[in-house]
N, C-alpha and C positions, 0 to 999 in steps of 0.2 A: 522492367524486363531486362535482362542479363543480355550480353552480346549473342551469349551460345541460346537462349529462347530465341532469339531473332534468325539466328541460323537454321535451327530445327527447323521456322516458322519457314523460311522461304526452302532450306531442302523439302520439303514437304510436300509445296505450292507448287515443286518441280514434276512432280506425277500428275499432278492435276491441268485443267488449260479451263480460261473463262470463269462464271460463273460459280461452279464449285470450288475452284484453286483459291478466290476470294472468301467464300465463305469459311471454308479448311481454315484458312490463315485467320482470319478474322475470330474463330472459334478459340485456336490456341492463344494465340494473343489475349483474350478474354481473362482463360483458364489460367495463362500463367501469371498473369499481374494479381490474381487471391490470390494473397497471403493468407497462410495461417492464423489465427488467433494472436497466436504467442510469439509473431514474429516481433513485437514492440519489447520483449519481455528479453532482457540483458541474458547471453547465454555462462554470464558467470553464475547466475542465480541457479544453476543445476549444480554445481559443485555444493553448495550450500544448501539446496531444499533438503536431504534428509535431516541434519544438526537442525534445522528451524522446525521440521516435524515433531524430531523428538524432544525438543526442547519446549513444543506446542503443546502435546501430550501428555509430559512430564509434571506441566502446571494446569494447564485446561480441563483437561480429561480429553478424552476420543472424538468427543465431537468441538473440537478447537476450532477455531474460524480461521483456518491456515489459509487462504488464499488473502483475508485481510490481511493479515501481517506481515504477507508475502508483498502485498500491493500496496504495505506503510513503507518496508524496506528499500519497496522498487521510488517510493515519493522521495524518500533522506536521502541514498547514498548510489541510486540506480545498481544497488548490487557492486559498489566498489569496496574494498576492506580498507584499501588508505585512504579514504576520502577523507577530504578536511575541506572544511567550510572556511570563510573568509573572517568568522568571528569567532571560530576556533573547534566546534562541532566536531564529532571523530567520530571513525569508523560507519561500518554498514549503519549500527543506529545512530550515529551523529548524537549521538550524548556531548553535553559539553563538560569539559574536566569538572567542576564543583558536583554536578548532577551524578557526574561517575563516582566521586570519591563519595559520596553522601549515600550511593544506594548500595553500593558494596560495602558500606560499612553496616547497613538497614538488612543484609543478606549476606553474612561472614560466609557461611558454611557453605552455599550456594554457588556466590559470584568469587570468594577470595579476591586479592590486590583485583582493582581495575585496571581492568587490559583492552581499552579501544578497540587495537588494533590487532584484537584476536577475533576471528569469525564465531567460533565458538563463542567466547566471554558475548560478544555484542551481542549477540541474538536471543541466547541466554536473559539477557538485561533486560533486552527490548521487549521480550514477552513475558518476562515478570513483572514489569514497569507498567506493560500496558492490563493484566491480570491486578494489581495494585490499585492503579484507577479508576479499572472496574466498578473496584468492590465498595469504592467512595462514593459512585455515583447512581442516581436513579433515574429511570427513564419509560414511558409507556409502551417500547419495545427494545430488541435486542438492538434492531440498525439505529435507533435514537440515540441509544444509550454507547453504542461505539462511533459515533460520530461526536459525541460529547468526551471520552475516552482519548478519540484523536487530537481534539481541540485542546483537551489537557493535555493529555504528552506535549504537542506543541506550544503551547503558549503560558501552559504551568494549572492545575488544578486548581488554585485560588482564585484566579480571574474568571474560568465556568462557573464555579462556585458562587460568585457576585453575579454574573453574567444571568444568572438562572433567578435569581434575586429581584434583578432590576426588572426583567422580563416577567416575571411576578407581578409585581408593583405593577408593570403596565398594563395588563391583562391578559395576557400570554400565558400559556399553557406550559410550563417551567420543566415539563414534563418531555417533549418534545423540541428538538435541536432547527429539526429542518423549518425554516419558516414560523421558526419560533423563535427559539432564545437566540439563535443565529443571528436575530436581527437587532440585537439588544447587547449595547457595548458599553461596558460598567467603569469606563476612565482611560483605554489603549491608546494608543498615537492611531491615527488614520491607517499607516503602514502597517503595524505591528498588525490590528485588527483587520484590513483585508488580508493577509497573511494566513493570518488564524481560521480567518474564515474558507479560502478556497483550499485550508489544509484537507478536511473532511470529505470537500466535493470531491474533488480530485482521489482520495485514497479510495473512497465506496463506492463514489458513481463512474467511477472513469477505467481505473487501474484494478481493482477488485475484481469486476466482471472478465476483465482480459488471462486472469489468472486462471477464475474459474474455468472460461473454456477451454485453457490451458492445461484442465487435472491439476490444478492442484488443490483440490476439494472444495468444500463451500466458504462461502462469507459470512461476514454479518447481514450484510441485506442481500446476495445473492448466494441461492442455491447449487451447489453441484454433486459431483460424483462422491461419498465421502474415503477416506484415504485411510 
């Protein structure tokens, strides 16, 4: 609560005496500590939600999973356009340079020269990258299949790829990420692979929902308003 909620609270309390004066204050103090939904959600990410809409539309179609992508964005770069990573990662999608020059060169017409540390170029990237690995992968539903999607963006598409293999071989339903192949790691360092692993939680179960209440349409595993 803000200095000036505190003020209200006790201006307030000043018409009242006893028993209701506590309750009055007691009430507001309640009401003004909710936050919003979206109050966790970086208010850079408003400059940028329409270029990620249409850029969602563009490759998706209309019913795009814009609040995922929104809530991969808010996991990489918290909505910063210069961010850099310590192992050299850039921009809102934190593409690392080799990935950048490789996919713009996989999308001439599209991405032209790679540009990090253009909002536009990143997002652009980041949702034809994640559209790309889509189309690679299979899954018994759509949330399976973008948490597999996540897992590849982050950690490289060959490693799911084996990941789903091994998990196979064990008797796991190769089909299924959550409590499946998740739990099935095909040669990663200890690090790398918990990494990889609370990449997906954290974007669908944690950060996705937050968006959706936010408007900004639905997810892969949660529903909202469509946009």
């Amino acid at each position: 609560m803000t200095r000036a909620d505190q003020s209200r609270i006790q201006w307030l309390a000043l018409g009242f005496t006893g028993i209701p004066a506590l309750v009055l204050a007691l009430s507001i103090a309640l009401l003004a500590s909710c936050h919003p939904a979206y109050a966790e959600i970086p208010r850079a990410s408003q400059i940028y939600k329409r270029t990620l809409i249409r850029a969602a539309h563009a490759h998706w179609g209309l019913d795009a999973p814009i609040a995922t992508m929104a809530a991969q964005i808010h996991q990489e770069s918290r909505w910063k356009v210069d961010a850099r990573s310590p192992v050299g990662a850039e921009g809102l999608a934190q593409f690392m340079p080799a990935t950048s020059d490789w996919f713009a060169q996989l999308y001439p017409q599209t991405l032209g020269e790679r540009q990090p540390y253009s909002a536009g170029w990143s997002l652009q990237a980041l949702v034809l990258y994640d559209h790309w690995l889509y189309r690679r992968l299979s899954a018994s539903d759509n949330c399976e299949r973008w948490a597999m999607v996540l897992a590849s963006y982050n950690g490289g598409l060959g490693w799911v790829l084996r990941d789903k293999r091994e998990a196979s071989a064990g008797g796991a339903d190769k089909l299924r990420w959550f409590n499946a192949v998740e739990h099935y790691n095909a040669g990663r360092s200890r690090a790398a692979f918990r990494e990889n692993r609370d990449y997906p939680r954290k974007i669908l179960l944690r950060w996705e929902p937050l968006y959706v209440r936010a408007y900004w349409g639905s997810g892969a595993c949660t529903r909202g308003v469509p946009l």
